[in-house]
Structure formats: structure tokens, C-alpha cells
C-alpha positions in Angstrom: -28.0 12.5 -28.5 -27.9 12.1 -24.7 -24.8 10.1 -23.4 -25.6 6.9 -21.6 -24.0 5.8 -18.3 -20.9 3.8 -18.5 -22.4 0.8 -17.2 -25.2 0.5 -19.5 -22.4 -1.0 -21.7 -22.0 -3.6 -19.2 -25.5 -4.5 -18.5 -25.9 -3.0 -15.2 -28.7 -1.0 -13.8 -27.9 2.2 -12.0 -28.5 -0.1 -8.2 -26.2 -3.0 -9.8 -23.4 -0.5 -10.7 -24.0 1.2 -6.8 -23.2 -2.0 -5.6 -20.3 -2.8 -7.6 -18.5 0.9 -7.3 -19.0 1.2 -3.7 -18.1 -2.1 -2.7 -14.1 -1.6 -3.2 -14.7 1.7 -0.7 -16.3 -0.6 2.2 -13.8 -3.1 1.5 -11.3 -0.9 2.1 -13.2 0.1 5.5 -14.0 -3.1 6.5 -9.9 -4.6 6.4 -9.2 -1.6 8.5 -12.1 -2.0 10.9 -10.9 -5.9 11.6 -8.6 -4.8 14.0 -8.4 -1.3 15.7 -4.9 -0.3 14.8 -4.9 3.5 15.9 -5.2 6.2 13.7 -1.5 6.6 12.1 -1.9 3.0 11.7 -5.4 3.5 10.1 -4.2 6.2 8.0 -1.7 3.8 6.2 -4.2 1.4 5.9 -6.8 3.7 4.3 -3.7 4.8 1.9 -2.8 1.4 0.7 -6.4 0.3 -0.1 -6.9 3.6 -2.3 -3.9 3.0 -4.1 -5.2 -0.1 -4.7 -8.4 0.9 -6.3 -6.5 3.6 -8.1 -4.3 0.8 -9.5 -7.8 -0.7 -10.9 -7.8 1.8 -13.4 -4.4 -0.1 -15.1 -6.6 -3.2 -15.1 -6.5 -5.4 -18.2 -10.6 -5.9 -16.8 -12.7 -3.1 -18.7 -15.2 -3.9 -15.6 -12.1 -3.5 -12.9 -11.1 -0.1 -14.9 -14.7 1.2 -15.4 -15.4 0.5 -11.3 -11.7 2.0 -10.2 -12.1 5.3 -12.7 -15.4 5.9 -11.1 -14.5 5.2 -7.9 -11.6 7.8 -8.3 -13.4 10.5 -9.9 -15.7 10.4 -7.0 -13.1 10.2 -4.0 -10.1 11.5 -5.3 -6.8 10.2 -6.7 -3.8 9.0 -4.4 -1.4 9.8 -7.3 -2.2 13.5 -6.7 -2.1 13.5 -2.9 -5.2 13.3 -2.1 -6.4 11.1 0.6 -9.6 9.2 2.3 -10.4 10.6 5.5 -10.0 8.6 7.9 -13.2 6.1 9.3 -13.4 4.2 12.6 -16.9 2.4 12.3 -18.4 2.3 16.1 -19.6 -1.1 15.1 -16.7 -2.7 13.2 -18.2 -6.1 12.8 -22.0 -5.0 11.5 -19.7 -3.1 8.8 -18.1 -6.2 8.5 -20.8 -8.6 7.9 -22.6 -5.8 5.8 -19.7 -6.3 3.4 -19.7 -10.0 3.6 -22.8 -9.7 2.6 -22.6 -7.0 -0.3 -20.0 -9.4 -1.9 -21.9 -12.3 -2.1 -24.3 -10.0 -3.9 -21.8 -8.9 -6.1 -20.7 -12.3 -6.8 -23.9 -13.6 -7.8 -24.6 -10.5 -10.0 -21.2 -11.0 -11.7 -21.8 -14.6 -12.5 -24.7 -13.9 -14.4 -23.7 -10.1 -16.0 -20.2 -11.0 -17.2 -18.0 -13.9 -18.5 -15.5 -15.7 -16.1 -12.8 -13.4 -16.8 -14.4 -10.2 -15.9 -15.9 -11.6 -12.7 -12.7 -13.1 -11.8 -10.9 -9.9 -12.3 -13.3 -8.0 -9.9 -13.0 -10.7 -7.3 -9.5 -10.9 -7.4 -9.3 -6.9 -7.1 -11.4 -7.0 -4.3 -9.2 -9.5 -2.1 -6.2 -7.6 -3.3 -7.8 -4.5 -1.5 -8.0 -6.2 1.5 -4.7 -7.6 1.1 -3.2 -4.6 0.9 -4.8 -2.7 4.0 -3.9 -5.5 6.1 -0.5 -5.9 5.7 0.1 -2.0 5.5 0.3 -1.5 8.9 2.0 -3.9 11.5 -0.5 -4.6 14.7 0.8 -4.6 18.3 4.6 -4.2 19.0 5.9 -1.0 21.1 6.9 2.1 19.4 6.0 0.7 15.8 8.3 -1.9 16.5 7.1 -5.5 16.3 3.8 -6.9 15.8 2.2 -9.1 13.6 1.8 -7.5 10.0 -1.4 -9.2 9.5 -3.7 -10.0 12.8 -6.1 -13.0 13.2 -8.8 -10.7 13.0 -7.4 -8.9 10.0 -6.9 -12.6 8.2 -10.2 -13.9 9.0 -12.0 -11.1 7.2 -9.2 -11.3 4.4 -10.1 -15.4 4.2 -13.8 -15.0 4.4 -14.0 -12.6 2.0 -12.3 -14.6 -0.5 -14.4 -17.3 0.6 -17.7 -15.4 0.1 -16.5 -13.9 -3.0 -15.4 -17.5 -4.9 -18.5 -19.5 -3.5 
């Protein structure tokens, strides 16, 4: 007997499950790319939003578990030192809006895949991605002193995301 996918279970086709495993990933890219923050700064950034996925796994969501387990058998585990490399989009804001965009998608598709619950998990998993990449590094300051933990740049994606997400 050939073993199906694990999102057949959920009622996803191979393009719907694309979208809703790689969507953490760009999130993650997109909270770092609302403010240019350096590359040590980046680096803690990228950390925080894959323990965050990786933290999925723990989810009381089967969808939030299934997403985060794929997502770390594919780009590696924090819990065993591994790491992201390091991204700096040359067009922050088209990789921006490109998740903007992907989200709404992924909202839509939820609302009509999965009960309330599951949807709400994923959304809230999401926004706690973003979270956690913009407050992992402080922005401005001298010396690593100072700063604002979370920019206006870095809260306007973090806001409209949660806006795009729970329209």
C-alpha cells in the first residue's frame, strides 16, 4: 500500500499544503526585512522566528504540528544547532506584500478546509512568528545599546499581518 501525504488527511492538495508550509518561512523573512537591522541583528532575528516554528511542533493544533514538523524536517531543527542562513531581500517590501498577500490566501483556504480552532491556531502561530523576530533584536541605539525593540516599520507589518490574517 503506498503511503499518502500528510496533508491528504487534512484536505489539502499538494499547492494548498505549499502554501501553508512555506508561509511560516516567508514570514519569518518578511519581520526581518521590515527594518534592515544588520546582520548580527538579522541573525537573532532569523533564530527567534525558527524557534518559533520549531515550537509549532508542541502545538495542541494537529494542522500547526503537521506544518512546523514539515517545515523542520526540511530546514533543520534549532534544538540541534542548526540555523537559517541568513536572507536580506534586495526588495524588502515586494517580499513584504508577497506575504501579505500569501496570508490572505491562507486565510481564506483555512476558513473553508478546517474548523475555527485549527484555522485560529495557524493564524495565531503565524503572528507569533512575527512577534518573535521583531522583538528579538533591538533597532538603532549605539553599541547594542538602546533602540527601540520593535520599530514602526517592524510593527506595521506585525499589525497588518494580523489584520490580513483575521479579516
Amino acid at each position: 500500500m503506498i503511503e499518502q501525504p500528510a496533508y491528504t488527511g487534512f484536505g489539502f492538495s499538494d499547492e494548498e499544503w505549499g502554501l501553508l508550509v512555506g508561509l511560516p518561512q516567508s514570514v519569518l523573512t518578511a519581520a526581518s526585512a521590515a527594518e534592515s537591522d544588520g546582520t548580527r541583528r538579522t541573525r537573532a532575528e532569523s533564530a527567534a522566528g525558527l524557534e518559533t516554528i520549531a515550537s509549532g511542533r508542541e502545538s495542541a493544533s494537529p494542522l500547526v504540528a503537521a506544518v512546523a514538523g514539515e517545515i523542520v524536517s526540511r530546514v533543520g531543527d534549532p534544538e540541534a544547532g542548526e540555523e537559517l542562513p541568513v536572507l536580506a531581500p534586495s526588495d524588502p517590501q515586494a517580499v513584504i506584500d508577497d506575504v501579505l498577500t500569501r496570508a490572505g490566501q491562507a486565510a481564506a483556504l483555512l476558513a473553508t478546509r478546517v474548523d475555527e480552532g485549527q484555522a485560529g491556531a495557524y493564524r495565531h502561530w503565524l503572528v507569533e512568528i512575527a512577534d518573535q523576530v521583531v522583538t528579538a533584536a533591538s533597532t538603532g541605539g549605539l553599541l547594542g545599546l538602546g533602540g527601540d525593540v520593535v520599530s514602526d516599520s517592524e510593527r506595521r507589518f506585525r499589525d497588518r499581518l494580523a489584520q490580513v490574517l483575521n479579516d
